[in-house]
RODO-2510 file (C-alpha; in nm, 4 decimals, decimal comma):
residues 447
     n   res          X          Y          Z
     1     x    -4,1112    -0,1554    -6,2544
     2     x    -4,0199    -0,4770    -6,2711
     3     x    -3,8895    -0,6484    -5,8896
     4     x    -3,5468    -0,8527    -5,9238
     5     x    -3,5275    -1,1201    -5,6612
     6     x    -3,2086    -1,1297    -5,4283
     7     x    -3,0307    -1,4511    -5,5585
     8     x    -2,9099    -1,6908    -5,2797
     9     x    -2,5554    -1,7928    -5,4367
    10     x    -2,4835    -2,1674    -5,3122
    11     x    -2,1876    -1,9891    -5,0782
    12     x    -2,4949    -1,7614    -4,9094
    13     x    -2,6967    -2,0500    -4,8904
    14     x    -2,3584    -2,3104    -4,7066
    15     x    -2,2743    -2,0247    -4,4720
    16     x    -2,6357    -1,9807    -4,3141
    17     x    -2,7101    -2,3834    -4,3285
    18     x    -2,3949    -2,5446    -4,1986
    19     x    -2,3808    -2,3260    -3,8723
    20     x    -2,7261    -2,5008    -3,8126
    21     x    -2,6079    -2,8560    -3,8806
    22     x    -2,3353    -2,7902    -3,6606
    23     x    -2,5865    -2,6743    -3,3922
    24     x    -2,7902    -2,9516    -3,4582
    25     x    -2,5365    -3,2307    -3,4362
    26     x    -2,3426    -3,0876    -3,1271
    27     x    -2,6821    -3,1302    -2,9550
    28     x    -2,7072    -3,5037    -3,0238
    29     x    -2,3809    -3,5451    -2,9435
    30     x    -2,4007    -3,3752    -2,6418
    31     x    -2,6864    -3,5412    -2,5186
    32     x    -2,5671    -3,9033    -2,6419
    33     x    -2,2901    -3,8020    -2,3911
    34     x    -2,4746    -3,6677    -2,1194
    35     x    -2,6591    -3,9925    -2,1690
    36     x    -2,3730    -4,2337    -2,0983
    37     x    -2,1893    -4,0435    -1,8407
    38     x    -2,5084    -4,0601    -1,6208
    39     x    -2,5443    -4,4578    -1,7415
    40     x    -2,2019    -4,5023    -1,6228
    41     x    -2,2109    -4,2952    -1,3199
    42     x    -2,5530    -4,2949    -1,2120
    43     x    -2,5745    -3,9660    -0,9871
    44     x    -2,7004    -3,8819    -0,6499
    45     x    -3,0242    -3,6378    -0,5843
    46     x    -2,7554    -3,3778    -0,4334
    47     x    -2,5932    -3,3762    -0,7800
    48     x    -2,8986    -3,3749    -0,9529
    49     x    -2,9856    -3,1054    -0,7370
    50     x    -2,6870    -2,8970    -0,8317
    51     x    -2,7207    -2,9642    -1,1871
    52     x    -3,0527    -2,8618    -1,2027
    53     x    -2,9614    -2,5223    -1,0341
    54     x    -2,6293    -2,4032    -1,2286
    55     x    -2,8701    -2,5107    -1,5568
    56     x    -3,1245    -2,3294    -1,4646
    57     x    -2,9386    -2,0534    -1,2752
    58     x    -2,7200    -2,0126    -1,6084
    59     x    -3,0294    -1,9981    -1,8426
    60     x    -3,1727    -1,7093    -1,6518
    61     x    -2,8343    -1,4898    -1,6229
    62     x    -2,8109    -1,5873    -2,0304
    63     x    -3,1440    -1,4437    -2,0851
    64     x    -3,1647    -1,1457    -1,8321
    65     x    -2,7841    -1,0893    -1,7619
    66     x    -2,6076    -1,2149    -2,0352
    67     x    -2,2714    -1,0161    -2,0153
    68     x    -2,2836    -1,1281    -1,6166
    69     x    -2,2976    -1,4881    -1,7764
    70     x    -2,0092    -1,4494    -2,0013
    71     x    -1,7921    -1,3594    -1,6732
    72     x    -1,9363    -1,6383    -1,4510
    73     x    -1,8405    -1,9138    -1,7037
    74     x    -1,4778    -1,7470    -1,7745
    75     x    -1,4444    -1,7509    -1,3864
    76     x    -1,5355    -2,0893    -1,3477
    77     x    -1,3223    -2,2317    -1,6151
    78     x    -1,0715    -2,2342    -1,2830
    79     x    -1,3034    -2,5067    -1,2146
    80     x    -1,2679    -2,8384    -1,4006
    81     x    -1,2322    -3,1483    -1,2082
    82     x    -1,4905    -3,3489    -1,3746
    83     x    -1,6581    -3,3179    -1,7143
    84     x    -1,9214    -3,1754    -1,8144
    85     x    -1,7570    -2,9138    -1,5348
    86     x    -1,9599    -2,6139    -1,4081
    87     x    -1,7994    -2,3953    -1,6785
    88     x    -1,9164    -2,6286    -1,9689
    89     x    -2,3088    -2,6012    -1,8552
    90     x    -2,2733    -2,2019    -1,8455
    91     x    -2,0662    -2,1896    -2,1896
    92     x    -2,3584    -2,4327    -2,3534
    93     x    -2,6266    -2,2566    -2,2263
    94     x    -2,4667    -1,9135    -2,3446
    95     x    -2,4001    -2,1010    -2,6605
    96     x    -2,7517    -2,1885    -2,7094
    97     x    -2,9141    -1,8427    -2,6051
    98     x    -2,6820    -1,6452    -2,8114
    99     x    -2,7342    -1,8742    -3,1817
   100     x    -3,1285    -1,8289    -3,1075
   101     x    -3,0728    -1,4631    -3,0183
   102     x    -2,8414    -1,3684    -3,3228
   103     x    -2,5422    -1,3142    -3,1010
   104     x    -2,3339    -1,5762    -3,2633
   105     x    -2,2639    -1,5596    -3,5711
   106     x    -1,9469    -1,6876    -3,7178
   107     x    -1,9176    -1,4454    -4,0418
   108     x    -1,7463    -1,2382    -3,8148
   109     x    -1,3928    -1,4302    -3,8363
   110     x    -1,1678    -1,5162    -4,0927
   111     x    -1,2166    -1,8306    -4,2811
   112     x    -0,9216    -2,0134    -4,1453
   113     x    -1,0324    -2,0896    -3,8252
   114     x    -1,3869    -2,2213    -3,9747
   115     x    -1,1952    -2,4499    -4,2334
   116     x    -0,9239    -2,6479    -3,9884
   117     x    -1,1296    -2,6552    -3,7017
   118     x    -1,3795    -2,8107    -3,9828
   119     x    -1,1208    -3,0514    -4,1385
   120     x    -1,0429    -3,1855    -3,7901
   121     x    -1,3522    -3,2612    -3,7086
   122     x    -1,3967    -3,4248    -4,0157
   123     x    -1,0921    -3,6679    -3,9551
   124     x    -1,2604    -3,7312    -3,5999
   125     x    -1,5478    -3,8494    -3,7296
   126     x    -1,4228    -4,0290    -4,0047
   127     x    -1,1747    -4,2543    -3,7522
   128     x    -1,5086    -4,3742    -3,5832
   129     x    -1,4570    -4,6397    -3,8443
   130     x    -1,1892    -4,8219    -3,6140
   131     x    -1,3550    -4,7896    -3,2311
   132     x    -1,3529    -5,0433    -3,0165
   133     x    -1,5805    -4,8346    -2,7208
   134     x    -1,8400    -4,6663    -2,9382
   135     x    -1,9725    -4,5128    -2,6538
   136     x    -1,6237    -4,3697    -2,5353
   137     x    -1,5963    -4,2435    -2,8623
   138     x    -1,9133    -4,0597    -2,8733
   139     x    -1,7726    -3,9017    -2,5151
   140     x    -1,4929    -3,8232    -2,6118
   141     x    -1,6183    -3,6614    -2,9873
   142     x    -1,8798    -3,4906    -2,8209
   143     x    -1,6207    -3,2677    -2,5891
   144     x    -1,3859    -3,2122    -2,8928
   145     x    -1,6778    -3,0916    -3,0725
   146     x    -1,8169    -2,8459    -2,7527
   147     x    -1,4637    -2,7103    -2,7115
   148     x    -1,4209    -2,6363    -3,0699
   149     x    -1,7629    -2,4887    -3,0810
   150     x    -1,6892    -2,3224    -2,7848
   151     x    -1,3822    -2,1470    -2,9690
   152     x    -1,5449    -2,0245    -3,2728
   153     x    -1,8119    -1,8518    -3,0468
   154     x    -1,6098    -1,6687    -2,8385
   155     x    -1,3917    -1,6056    -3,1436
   156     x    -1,6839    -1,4413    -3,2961
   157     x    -1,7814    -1,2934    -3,0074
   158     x    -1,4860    -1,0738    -2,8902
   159     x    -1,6110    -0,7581    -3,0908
   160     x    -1,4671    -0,4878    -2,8679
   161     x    -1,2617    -0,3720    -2,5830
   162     x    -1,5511    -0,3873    -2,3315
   163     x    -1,5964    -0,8101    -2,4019
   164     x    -1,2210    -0,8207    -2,4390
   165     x    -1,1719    -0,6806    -2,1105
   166     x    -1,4452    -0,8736    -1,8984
   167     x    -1,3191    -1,1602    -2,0452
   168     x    -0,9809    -1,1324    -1,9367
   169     x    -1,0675    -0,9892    -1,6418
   170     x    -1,2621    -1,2676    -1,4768
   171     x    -1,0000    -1,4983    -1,6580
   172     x    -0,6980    -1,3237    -1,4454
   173     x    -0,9264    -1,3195    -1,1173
   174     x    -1,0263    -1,6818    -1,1423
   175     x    -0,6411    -1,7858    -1,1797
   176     x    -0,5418    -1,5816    -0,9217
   177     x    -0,7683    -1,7211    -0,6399
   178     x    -0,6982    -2,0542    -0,7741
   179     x    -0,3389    -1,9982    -0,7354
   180     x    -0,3884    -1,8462    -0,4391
   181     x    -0,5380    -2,0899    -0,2613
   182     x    -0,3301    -2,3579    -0,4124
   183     x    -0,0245    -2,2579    -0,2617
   184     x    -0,1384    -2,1632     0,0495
   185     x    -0,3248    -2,4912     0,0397
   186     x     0,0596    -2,6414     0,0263
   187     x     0,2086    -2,4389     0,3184
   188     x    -0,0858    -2,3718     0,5614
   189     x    -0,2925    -2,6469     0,6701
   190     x    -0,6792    -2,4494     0,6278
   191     x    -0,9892    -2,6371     0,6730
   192     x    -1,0492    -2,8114     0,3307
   193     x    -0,7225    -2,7290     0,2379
   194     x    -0,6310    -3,1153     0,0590
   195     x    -0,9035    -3,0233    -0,1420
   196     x    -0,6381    -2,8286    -0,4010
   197     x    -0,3662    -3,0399    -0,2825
   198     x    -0,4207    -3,3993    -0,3167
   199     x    -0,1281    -3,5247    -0,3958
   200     x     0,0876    -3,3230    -0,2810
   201     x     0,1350    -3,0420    -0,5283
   202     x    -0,1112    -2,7574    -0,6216
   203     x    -0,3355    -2,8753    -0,8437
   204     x    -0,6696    -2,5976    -0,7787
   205     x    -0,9777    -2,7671    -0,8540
   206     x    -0,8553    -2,9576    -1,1752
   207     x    -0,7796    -3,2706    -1,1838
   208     x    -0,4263    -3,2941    -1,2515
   209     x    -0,1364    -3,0174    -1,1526
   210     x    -0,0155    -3,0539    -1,5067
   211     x    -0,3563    -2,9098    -1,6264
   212     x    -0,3469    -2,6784    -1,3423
   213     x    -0,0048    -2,4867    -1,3745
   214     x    -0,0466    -2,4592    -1,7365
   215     x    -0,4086    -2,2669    -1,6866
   216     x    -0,1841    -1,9748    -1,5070
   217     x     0,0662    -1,9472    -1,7684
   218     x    -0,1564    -1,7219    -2,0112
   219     x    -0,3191    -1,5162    -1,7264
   220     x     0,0772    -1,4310    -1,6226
   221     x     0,1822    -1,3449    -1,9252
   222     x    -0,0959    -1,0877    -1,9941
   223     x    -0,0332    -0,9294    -1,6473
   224     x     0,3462    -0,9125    -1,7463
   225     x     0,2326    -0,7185    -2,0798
   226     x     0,0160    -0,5018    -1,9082
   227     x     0,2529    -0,4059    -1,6533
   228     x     0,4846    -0,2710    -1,9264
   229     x     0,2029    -0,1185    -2,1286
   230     x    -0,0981    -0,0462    -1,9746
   231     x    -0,4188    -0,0960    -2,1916
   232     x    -0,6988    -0,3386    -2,0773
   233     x    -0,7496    -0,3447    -1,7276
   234     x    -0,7203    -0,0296    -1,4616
   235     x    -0,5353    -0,1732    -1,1956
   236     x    -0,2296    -0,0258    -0,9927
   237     x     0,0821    -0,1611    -1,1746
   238     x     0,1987    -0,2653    -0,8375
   239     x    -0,1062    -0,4984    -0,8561
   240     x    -0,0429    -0,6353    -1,1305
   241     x     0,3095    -0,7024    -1,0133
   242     x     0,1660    -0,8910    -0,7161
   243     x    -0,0799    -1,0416    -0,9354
   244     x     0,2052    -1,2125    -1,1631
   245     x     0,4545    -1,2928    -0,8828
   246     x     0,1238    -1,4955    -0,7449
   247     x     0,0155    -1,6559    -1,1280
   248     x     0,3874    -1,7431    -1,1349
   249     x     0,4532    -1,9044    -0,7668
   250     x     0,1197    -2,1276    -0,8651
   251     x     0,2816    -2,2398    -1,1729
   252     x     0,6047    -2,3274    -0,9448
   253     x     0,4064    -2,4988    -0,7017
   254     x     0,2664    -2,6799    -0,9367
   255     x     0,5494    -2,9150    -0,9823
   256     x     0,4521    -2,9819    -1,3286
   257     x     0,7485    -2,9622    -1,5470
   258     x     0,5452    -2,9583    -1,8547
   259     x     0,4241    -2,5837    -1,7120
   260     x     0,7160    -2,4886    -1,5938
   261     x     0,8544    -2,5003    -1,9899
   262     x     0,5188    -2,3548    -2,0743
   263     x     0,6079    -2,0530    -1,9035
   264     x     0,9960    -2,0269    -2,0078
   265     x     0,8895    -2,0306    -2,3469
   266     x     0,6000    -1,8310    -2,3398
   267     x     0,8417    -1,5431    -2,1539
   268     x     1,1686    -1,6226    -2,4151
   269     x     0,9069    -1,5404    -2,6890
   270     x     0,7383    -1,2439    -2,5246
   271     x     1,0547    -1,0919    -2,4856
   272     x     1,1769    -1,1768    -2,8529
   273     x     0,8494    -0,9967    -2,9729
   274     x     0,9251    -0,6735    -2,7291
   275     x     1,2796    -0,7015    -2,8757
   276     x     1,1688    -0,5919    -3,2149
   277     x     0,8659    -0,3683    -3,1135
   278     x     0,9423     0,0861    -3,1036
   279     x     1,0984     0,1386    -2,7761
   280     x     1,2378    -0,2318    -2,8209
   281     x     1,5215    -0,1719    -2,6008
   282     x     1,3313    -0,0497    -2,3022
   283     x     1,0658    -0,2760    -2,3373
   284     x     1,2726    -0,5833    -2,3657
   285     x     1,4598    -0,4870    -2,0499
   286     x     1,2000    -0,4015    -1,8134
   287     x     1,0792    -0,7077    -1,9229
   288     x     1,3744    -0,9001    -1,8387
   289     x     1,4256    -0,6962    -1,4840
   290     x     1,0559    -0,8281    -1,4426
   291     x     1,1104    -1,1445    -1,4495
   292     x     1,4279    -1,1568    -1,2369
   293     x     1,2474    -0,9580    -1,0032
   294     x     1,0023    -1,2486    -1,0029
   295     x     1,2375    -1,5438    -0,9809
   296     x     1,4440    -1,4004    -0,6588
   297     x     1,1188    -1,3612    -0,5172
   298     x     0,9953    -1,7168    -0,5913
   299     x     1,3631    -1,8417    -0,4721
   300     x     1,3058    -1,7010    -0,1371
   301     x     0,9927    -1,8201    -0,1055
   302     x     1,1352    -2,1568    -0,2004
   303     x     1,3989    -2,1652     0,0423
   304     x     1,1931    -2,0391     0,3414
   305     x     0,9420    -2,2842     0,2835
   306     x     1,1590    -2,5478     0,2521
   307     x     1,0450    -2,6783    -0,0607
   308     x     1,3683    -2,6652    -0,2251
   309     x     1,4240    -3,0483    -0,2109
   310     x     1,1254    -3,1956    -0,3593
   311     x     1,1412    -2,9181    -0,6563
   312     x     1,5154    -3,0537    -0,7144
   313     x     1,3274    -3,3922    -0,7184
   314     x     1,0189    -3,2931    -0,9514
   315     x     1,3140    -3,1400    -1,1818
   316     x     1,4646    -3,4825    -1,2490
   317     x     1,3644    -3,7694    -1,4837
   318     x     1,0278    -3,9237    -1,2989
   319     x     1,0363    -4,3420    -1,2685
   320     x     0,6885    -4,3059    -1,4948
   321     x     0,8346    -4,1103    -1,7595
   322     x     0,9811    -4,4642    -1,9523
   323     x     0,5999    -4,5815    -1,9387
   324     x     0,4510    -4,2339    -2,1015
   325     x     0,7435    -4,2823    -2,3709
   326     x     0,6339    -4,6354    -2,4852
   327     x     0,2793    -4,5632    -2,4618
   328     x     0,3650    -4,2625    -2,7568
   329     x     0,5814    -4,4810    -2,9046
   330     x     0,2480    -4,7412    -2,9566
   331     x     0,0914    -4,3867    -3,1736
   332     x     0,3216    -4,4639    -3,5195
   333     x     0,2428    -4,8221    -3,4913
   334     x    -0,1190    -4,7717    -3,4275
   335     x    -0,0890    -4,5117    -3,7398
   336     x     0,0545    -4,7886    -4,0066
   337     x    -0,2225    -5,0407    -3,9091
   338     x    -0,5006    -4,8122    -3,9184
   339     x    -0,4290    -4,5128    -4,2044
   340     x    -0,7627    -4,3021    -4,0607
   341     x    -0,6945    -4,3498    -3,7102
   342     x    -0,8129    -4,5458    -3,3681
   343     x    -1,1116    -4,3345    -3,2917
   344     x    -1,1771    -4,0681    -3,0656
   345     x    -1,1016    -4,1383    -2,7096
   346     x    -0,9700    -4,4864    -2,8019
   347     x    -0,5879    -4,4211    -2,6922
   348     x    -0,6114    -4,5521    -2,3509
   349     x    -0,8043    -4,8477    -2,4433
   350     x    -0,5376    -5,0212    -2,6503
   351     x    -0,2450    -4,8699    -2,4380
   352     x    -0,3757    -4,8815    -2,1133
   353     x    -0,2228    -4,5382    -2,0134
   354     x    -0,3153    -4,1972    -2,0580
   355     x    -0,1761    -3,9959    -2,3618
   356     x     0,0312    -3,7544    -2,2402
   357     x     0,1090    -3,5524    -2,5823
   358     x    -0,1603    -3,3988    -2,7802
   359     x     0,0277    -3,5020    -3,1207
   360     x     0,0431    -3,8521    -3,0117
   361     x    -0,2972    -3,8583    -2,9469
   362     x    -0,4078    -3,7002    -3,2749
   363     x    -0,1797    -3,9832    -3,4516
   364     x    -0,3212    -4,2766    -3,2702
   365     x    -0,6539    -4,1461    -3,2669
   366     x    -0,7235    -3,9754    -3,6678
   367     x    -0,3791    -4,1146    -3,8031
   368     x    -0,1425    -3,8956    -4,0422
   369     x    -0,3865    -3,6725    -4,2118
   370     x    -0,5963    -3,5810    -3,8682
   371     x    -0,2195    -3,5205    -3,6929
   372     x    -0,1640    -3,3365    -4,0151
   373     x    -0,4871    -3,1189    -4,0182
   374     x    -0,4472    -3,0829    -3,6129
   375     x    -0,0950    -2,9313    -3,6563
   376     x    -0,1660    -2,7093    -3,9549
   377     x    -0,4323    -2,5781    -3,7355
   378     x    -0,2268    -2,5397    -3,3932
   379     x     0,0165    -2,3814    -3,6921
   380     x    -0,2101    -2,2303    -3,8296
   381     x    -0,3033    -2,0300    -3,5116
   382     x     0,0491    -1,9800    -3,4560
   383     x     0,0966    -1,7692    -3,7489
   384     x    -0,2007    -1,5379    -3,7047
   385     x    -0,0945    -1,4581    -3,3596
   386     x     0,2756    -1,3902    -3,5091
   387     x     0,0939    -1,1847    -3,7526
   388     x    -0,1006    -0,9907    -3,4681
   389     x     0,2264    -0,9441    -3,2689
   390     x     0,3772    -0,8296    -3,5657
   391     x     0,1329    -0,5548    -3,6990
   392     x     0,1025    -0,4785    -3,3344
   393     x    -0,2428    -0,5681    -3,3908
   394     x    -0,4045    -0,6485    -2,9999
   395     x    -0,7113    -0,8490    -2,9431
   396     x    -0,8859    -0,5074    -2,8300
   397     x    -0,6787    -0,4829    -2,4929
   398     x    -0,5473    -0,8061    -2,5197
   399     x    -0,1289    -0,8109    -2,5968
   400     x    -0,0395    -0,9589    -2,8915
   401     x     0,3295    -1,0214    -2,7535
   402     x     0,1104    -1,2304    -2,4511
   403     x    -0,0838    -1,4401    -2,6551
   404     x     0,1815    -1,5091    -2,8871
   405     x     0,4216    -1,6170    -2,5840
   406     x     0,1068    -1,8136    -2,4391
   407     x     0,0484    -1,9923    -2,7209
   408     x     0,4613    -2,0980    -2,7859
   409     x     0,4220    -2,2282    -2,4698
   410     x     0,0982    -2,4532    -2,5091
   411     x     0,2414    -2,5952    -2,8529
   412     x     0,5600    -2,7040    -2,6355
   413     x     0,3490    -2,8132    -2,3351
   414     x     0,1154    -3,0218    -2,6252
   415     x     0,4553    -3,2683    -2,6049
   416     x     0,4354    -3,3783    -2,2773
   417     x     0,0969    -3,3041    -2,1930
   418     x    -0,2731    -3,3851    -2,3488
   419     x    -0,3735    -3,0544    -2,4165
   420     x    -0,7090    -3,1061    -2,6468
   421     x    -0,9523    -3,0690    -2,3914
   422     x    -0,8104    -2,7903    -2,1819
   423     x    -1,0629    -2,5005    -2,2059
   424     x    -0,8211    -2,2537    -2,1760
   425     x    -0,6313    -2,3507    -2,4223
   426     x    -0,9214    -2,2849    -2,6701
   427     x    -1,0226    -1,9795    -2,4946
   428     x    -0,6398    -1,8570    -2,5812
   429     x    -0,7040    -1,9316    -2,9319
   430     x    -1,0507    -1,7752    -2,9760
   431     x    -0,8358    -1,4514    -2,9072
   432     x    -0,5897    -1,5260    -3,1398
   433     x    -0,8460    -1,5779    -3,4048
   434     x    -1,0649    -1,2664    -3,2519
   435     x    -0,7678    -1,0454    -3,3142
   436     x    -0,7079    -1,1274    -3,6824
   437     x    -1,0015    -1,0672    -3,7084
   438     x    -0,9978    -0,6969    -3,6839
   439     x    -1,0544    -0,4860    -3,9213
   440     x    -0,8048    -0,2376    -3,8235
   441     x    -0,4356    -0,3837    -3,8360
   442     x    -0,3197    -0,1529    -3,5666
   443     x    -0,4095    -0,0032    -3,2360
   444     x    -0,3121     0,3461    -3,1038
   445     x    -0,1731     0,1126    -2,8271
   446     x     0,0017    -0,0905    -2,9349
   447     x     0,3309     0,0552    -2,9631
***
């Protein structure tokens, strides 16, 4: 009997090479960028010393613990003050273990995620034409590429309720202490307390309250779907009341009004999507009596902390806002002169001010076609979790109605705010993508 060969179709053949080319190039980007943050900020044995011991303390729980890894680095993506934060070395190093293990494997999601995060990346590197700070470039490329990495890995790794719920889990706990401690950090003056207030407003340990308030927003939601339909996590429903009334007095204290419309329009669209589901009329209401629950609460916590002032301040058009305006403004002109874009990381160079709107970054930085690609895929990922909420199709546990809401909200937040490096906001989409993912196209739970 004659033996046919298995042929290797050139499809076969892209699908098992270009996950290793990826692999391959993310680790010479990362280390060209480990390389010139330590040239440029040369650190201290202490911090050497703690580098040395997450690295090596993730490595081991990767290789001997690895679901305990998983929840560490979810929990410590409440953690990112500097780059590469805490979180990043655990996610890498899980990154790493699971591609040589066979854990990550990226046949198990749909093509569209692979192709626009793809074509993005593509329009990053090709705007490397135009940099003026190669090695800010590189920086900033290399932590697009980890985050987008990051994504597709968790994307492809959310196989079942058990990972879905660990994963959401440590992601609810982590926003909870942080808001927590935030806003006690605002009305109680604890040892070390200016360390998650240092400017005044509740900012955790990020950098910026209007990265801070925005990392809540998801974690709320998904407590306010699992109070009216328990499916992921066992806790008391008076628990997760609590839990929410906390997520959302962080987002308040936040003063951010970027996060405060993050979580209006994550809510409007939640309760849109309960509006149409069985039971819609129920659902829709308890939802609403939720909510107003939650905002007389937060208005008497307002008033008898006497905070009502500066939030009538933070509610009105900031002196700085005229500056952020122009600087966006400087994007379409930027976009004329230079058809593939700036370069990555090049928008504060030339306008000496941060970019505070994700699509006016993409503009400056990859010009029309990388905004172009950038929205179809923030789009794109807006229509699969539509999809989802509309085949009441949950991310094993994970609402559909949540994620949807969470992820209205980050596309109107992207306006105001920088958004492509927020962790979170990739770890919302890797559930997105995760859930359309399934096989099945409904769960008994769903309702």
């Amino acid at each position: 009997m004659v033996e046919v060969a298995a042929v290797r179709t050139p499809r076969v053949v892209a699908r098992e090479t270009l996950p290793r080319l990826a692999a391959v190039f993310g680790l010479a980007v990362f280390a060209l960028t480990l390389t010139h943050f330590l040239s440029r900020h040369p650190p201290s044995l202490l911090i050497i010393f703690g580098f040395a011991v997450v690295l090596l303390g993730s490595l081991a729980l990767a290789i001997f613990a690895y679901d305990a890894a998983v929840a560490v680095g979810v929990l410590l993506l409440a953690a990112v003050r500097f780059q590469p934060a805490p979180t990043d070395i655990v996610f890498a190093v899980l990154m790493v273990v699971a591609y040589v293990t066979g854990r990550f494997s990226l046949r198990r999601l749909t093509a569209g995620p692979l192709l626009l995060t793809g074509t993005f990346l593509a329009f990053n590197l090709v705007s490397m034409l135009a940099v003026r700070d190669e090695l800010r470039a590189v920086q900033f490329l290399g932590i697009t590429l980890y985050v987008l990495i990051f994504a597709l890995w968790l994307a492809s790794s959310v196989t079942d309720s058990s990972i879905a719920r660990r994963i959401t889990k440590w992601y609810v706990i982590g926003a909870v202490v942080s808001a927590l401690l935030s806003t006690l950090a605002l009305l109680v003056p604890f040892p070390g307390h200016d360390l998650f207030t240092r400017i005044g407003r509740a900012e955790g340990l990020f950098k910026d309250p209007n990265v801070f308030g925005p990392f809540l927003v998801p974690a709320a939601l998904i407590m306010l779907e699992e109070i009216l339909t328990p499916r992921l996590l066992s806790w008391r429903r008076s628990t997760k009341m609590l839990l929410f009334l906390i997520l959302a007095l962080g987002v308040l204290f936040s003063y951010s009004r970027a996060a405060w419309l993050n979580l209006v329009v994550g809510l409007l669209a939640m309760v849109v999507v309960l509006s149409f589901r069985r039971g819609a009329g129920r659902s829709a209401s308890r939802a609403v009596a939720l909510v107003l629950v939650a905002c007389v609460a937060l208005g008497a916590v307002v008033t008898f902390t006497g905070s009502l002032s500066f939030l009538e301040q933070r509610a009105r058009v900031q002196t700085y806002d005229s500056g952020r305006f122009a600087g966006q403004d400087e994007s379409l002109k930027w976009a004329v002169r230079y058809p593939v874009g700036i370069g990555p990381g090049q928008y504060e160079t030339r306008a000496h001010i941060a970019a505070h709107s994700l699509y006016a970054r993409a503009l400056a930085e990859e010009g029309i076609p990388g905004l172009i690609a950038l929205l179809v895929l923030m789009l794109g990922t807006l229509g699969w979790a539509g999809q989802n909420a509309i085949l009441g199709r949950d991310t094993y546990g994970v609402g559909s109605a949540a994620l949807l809401g969470a992820w209205c909200g980050v596309l109107a937040n992207s306006f105001f705010v920088d958004t492509l490096h927020w962790r979170h906001l990739w770890l919302l989409a890797a559930l997105i993508w995760a859930g359309s993912a399934r096989r099945d196209s409904r769960s008994p739970a769903s309702g």
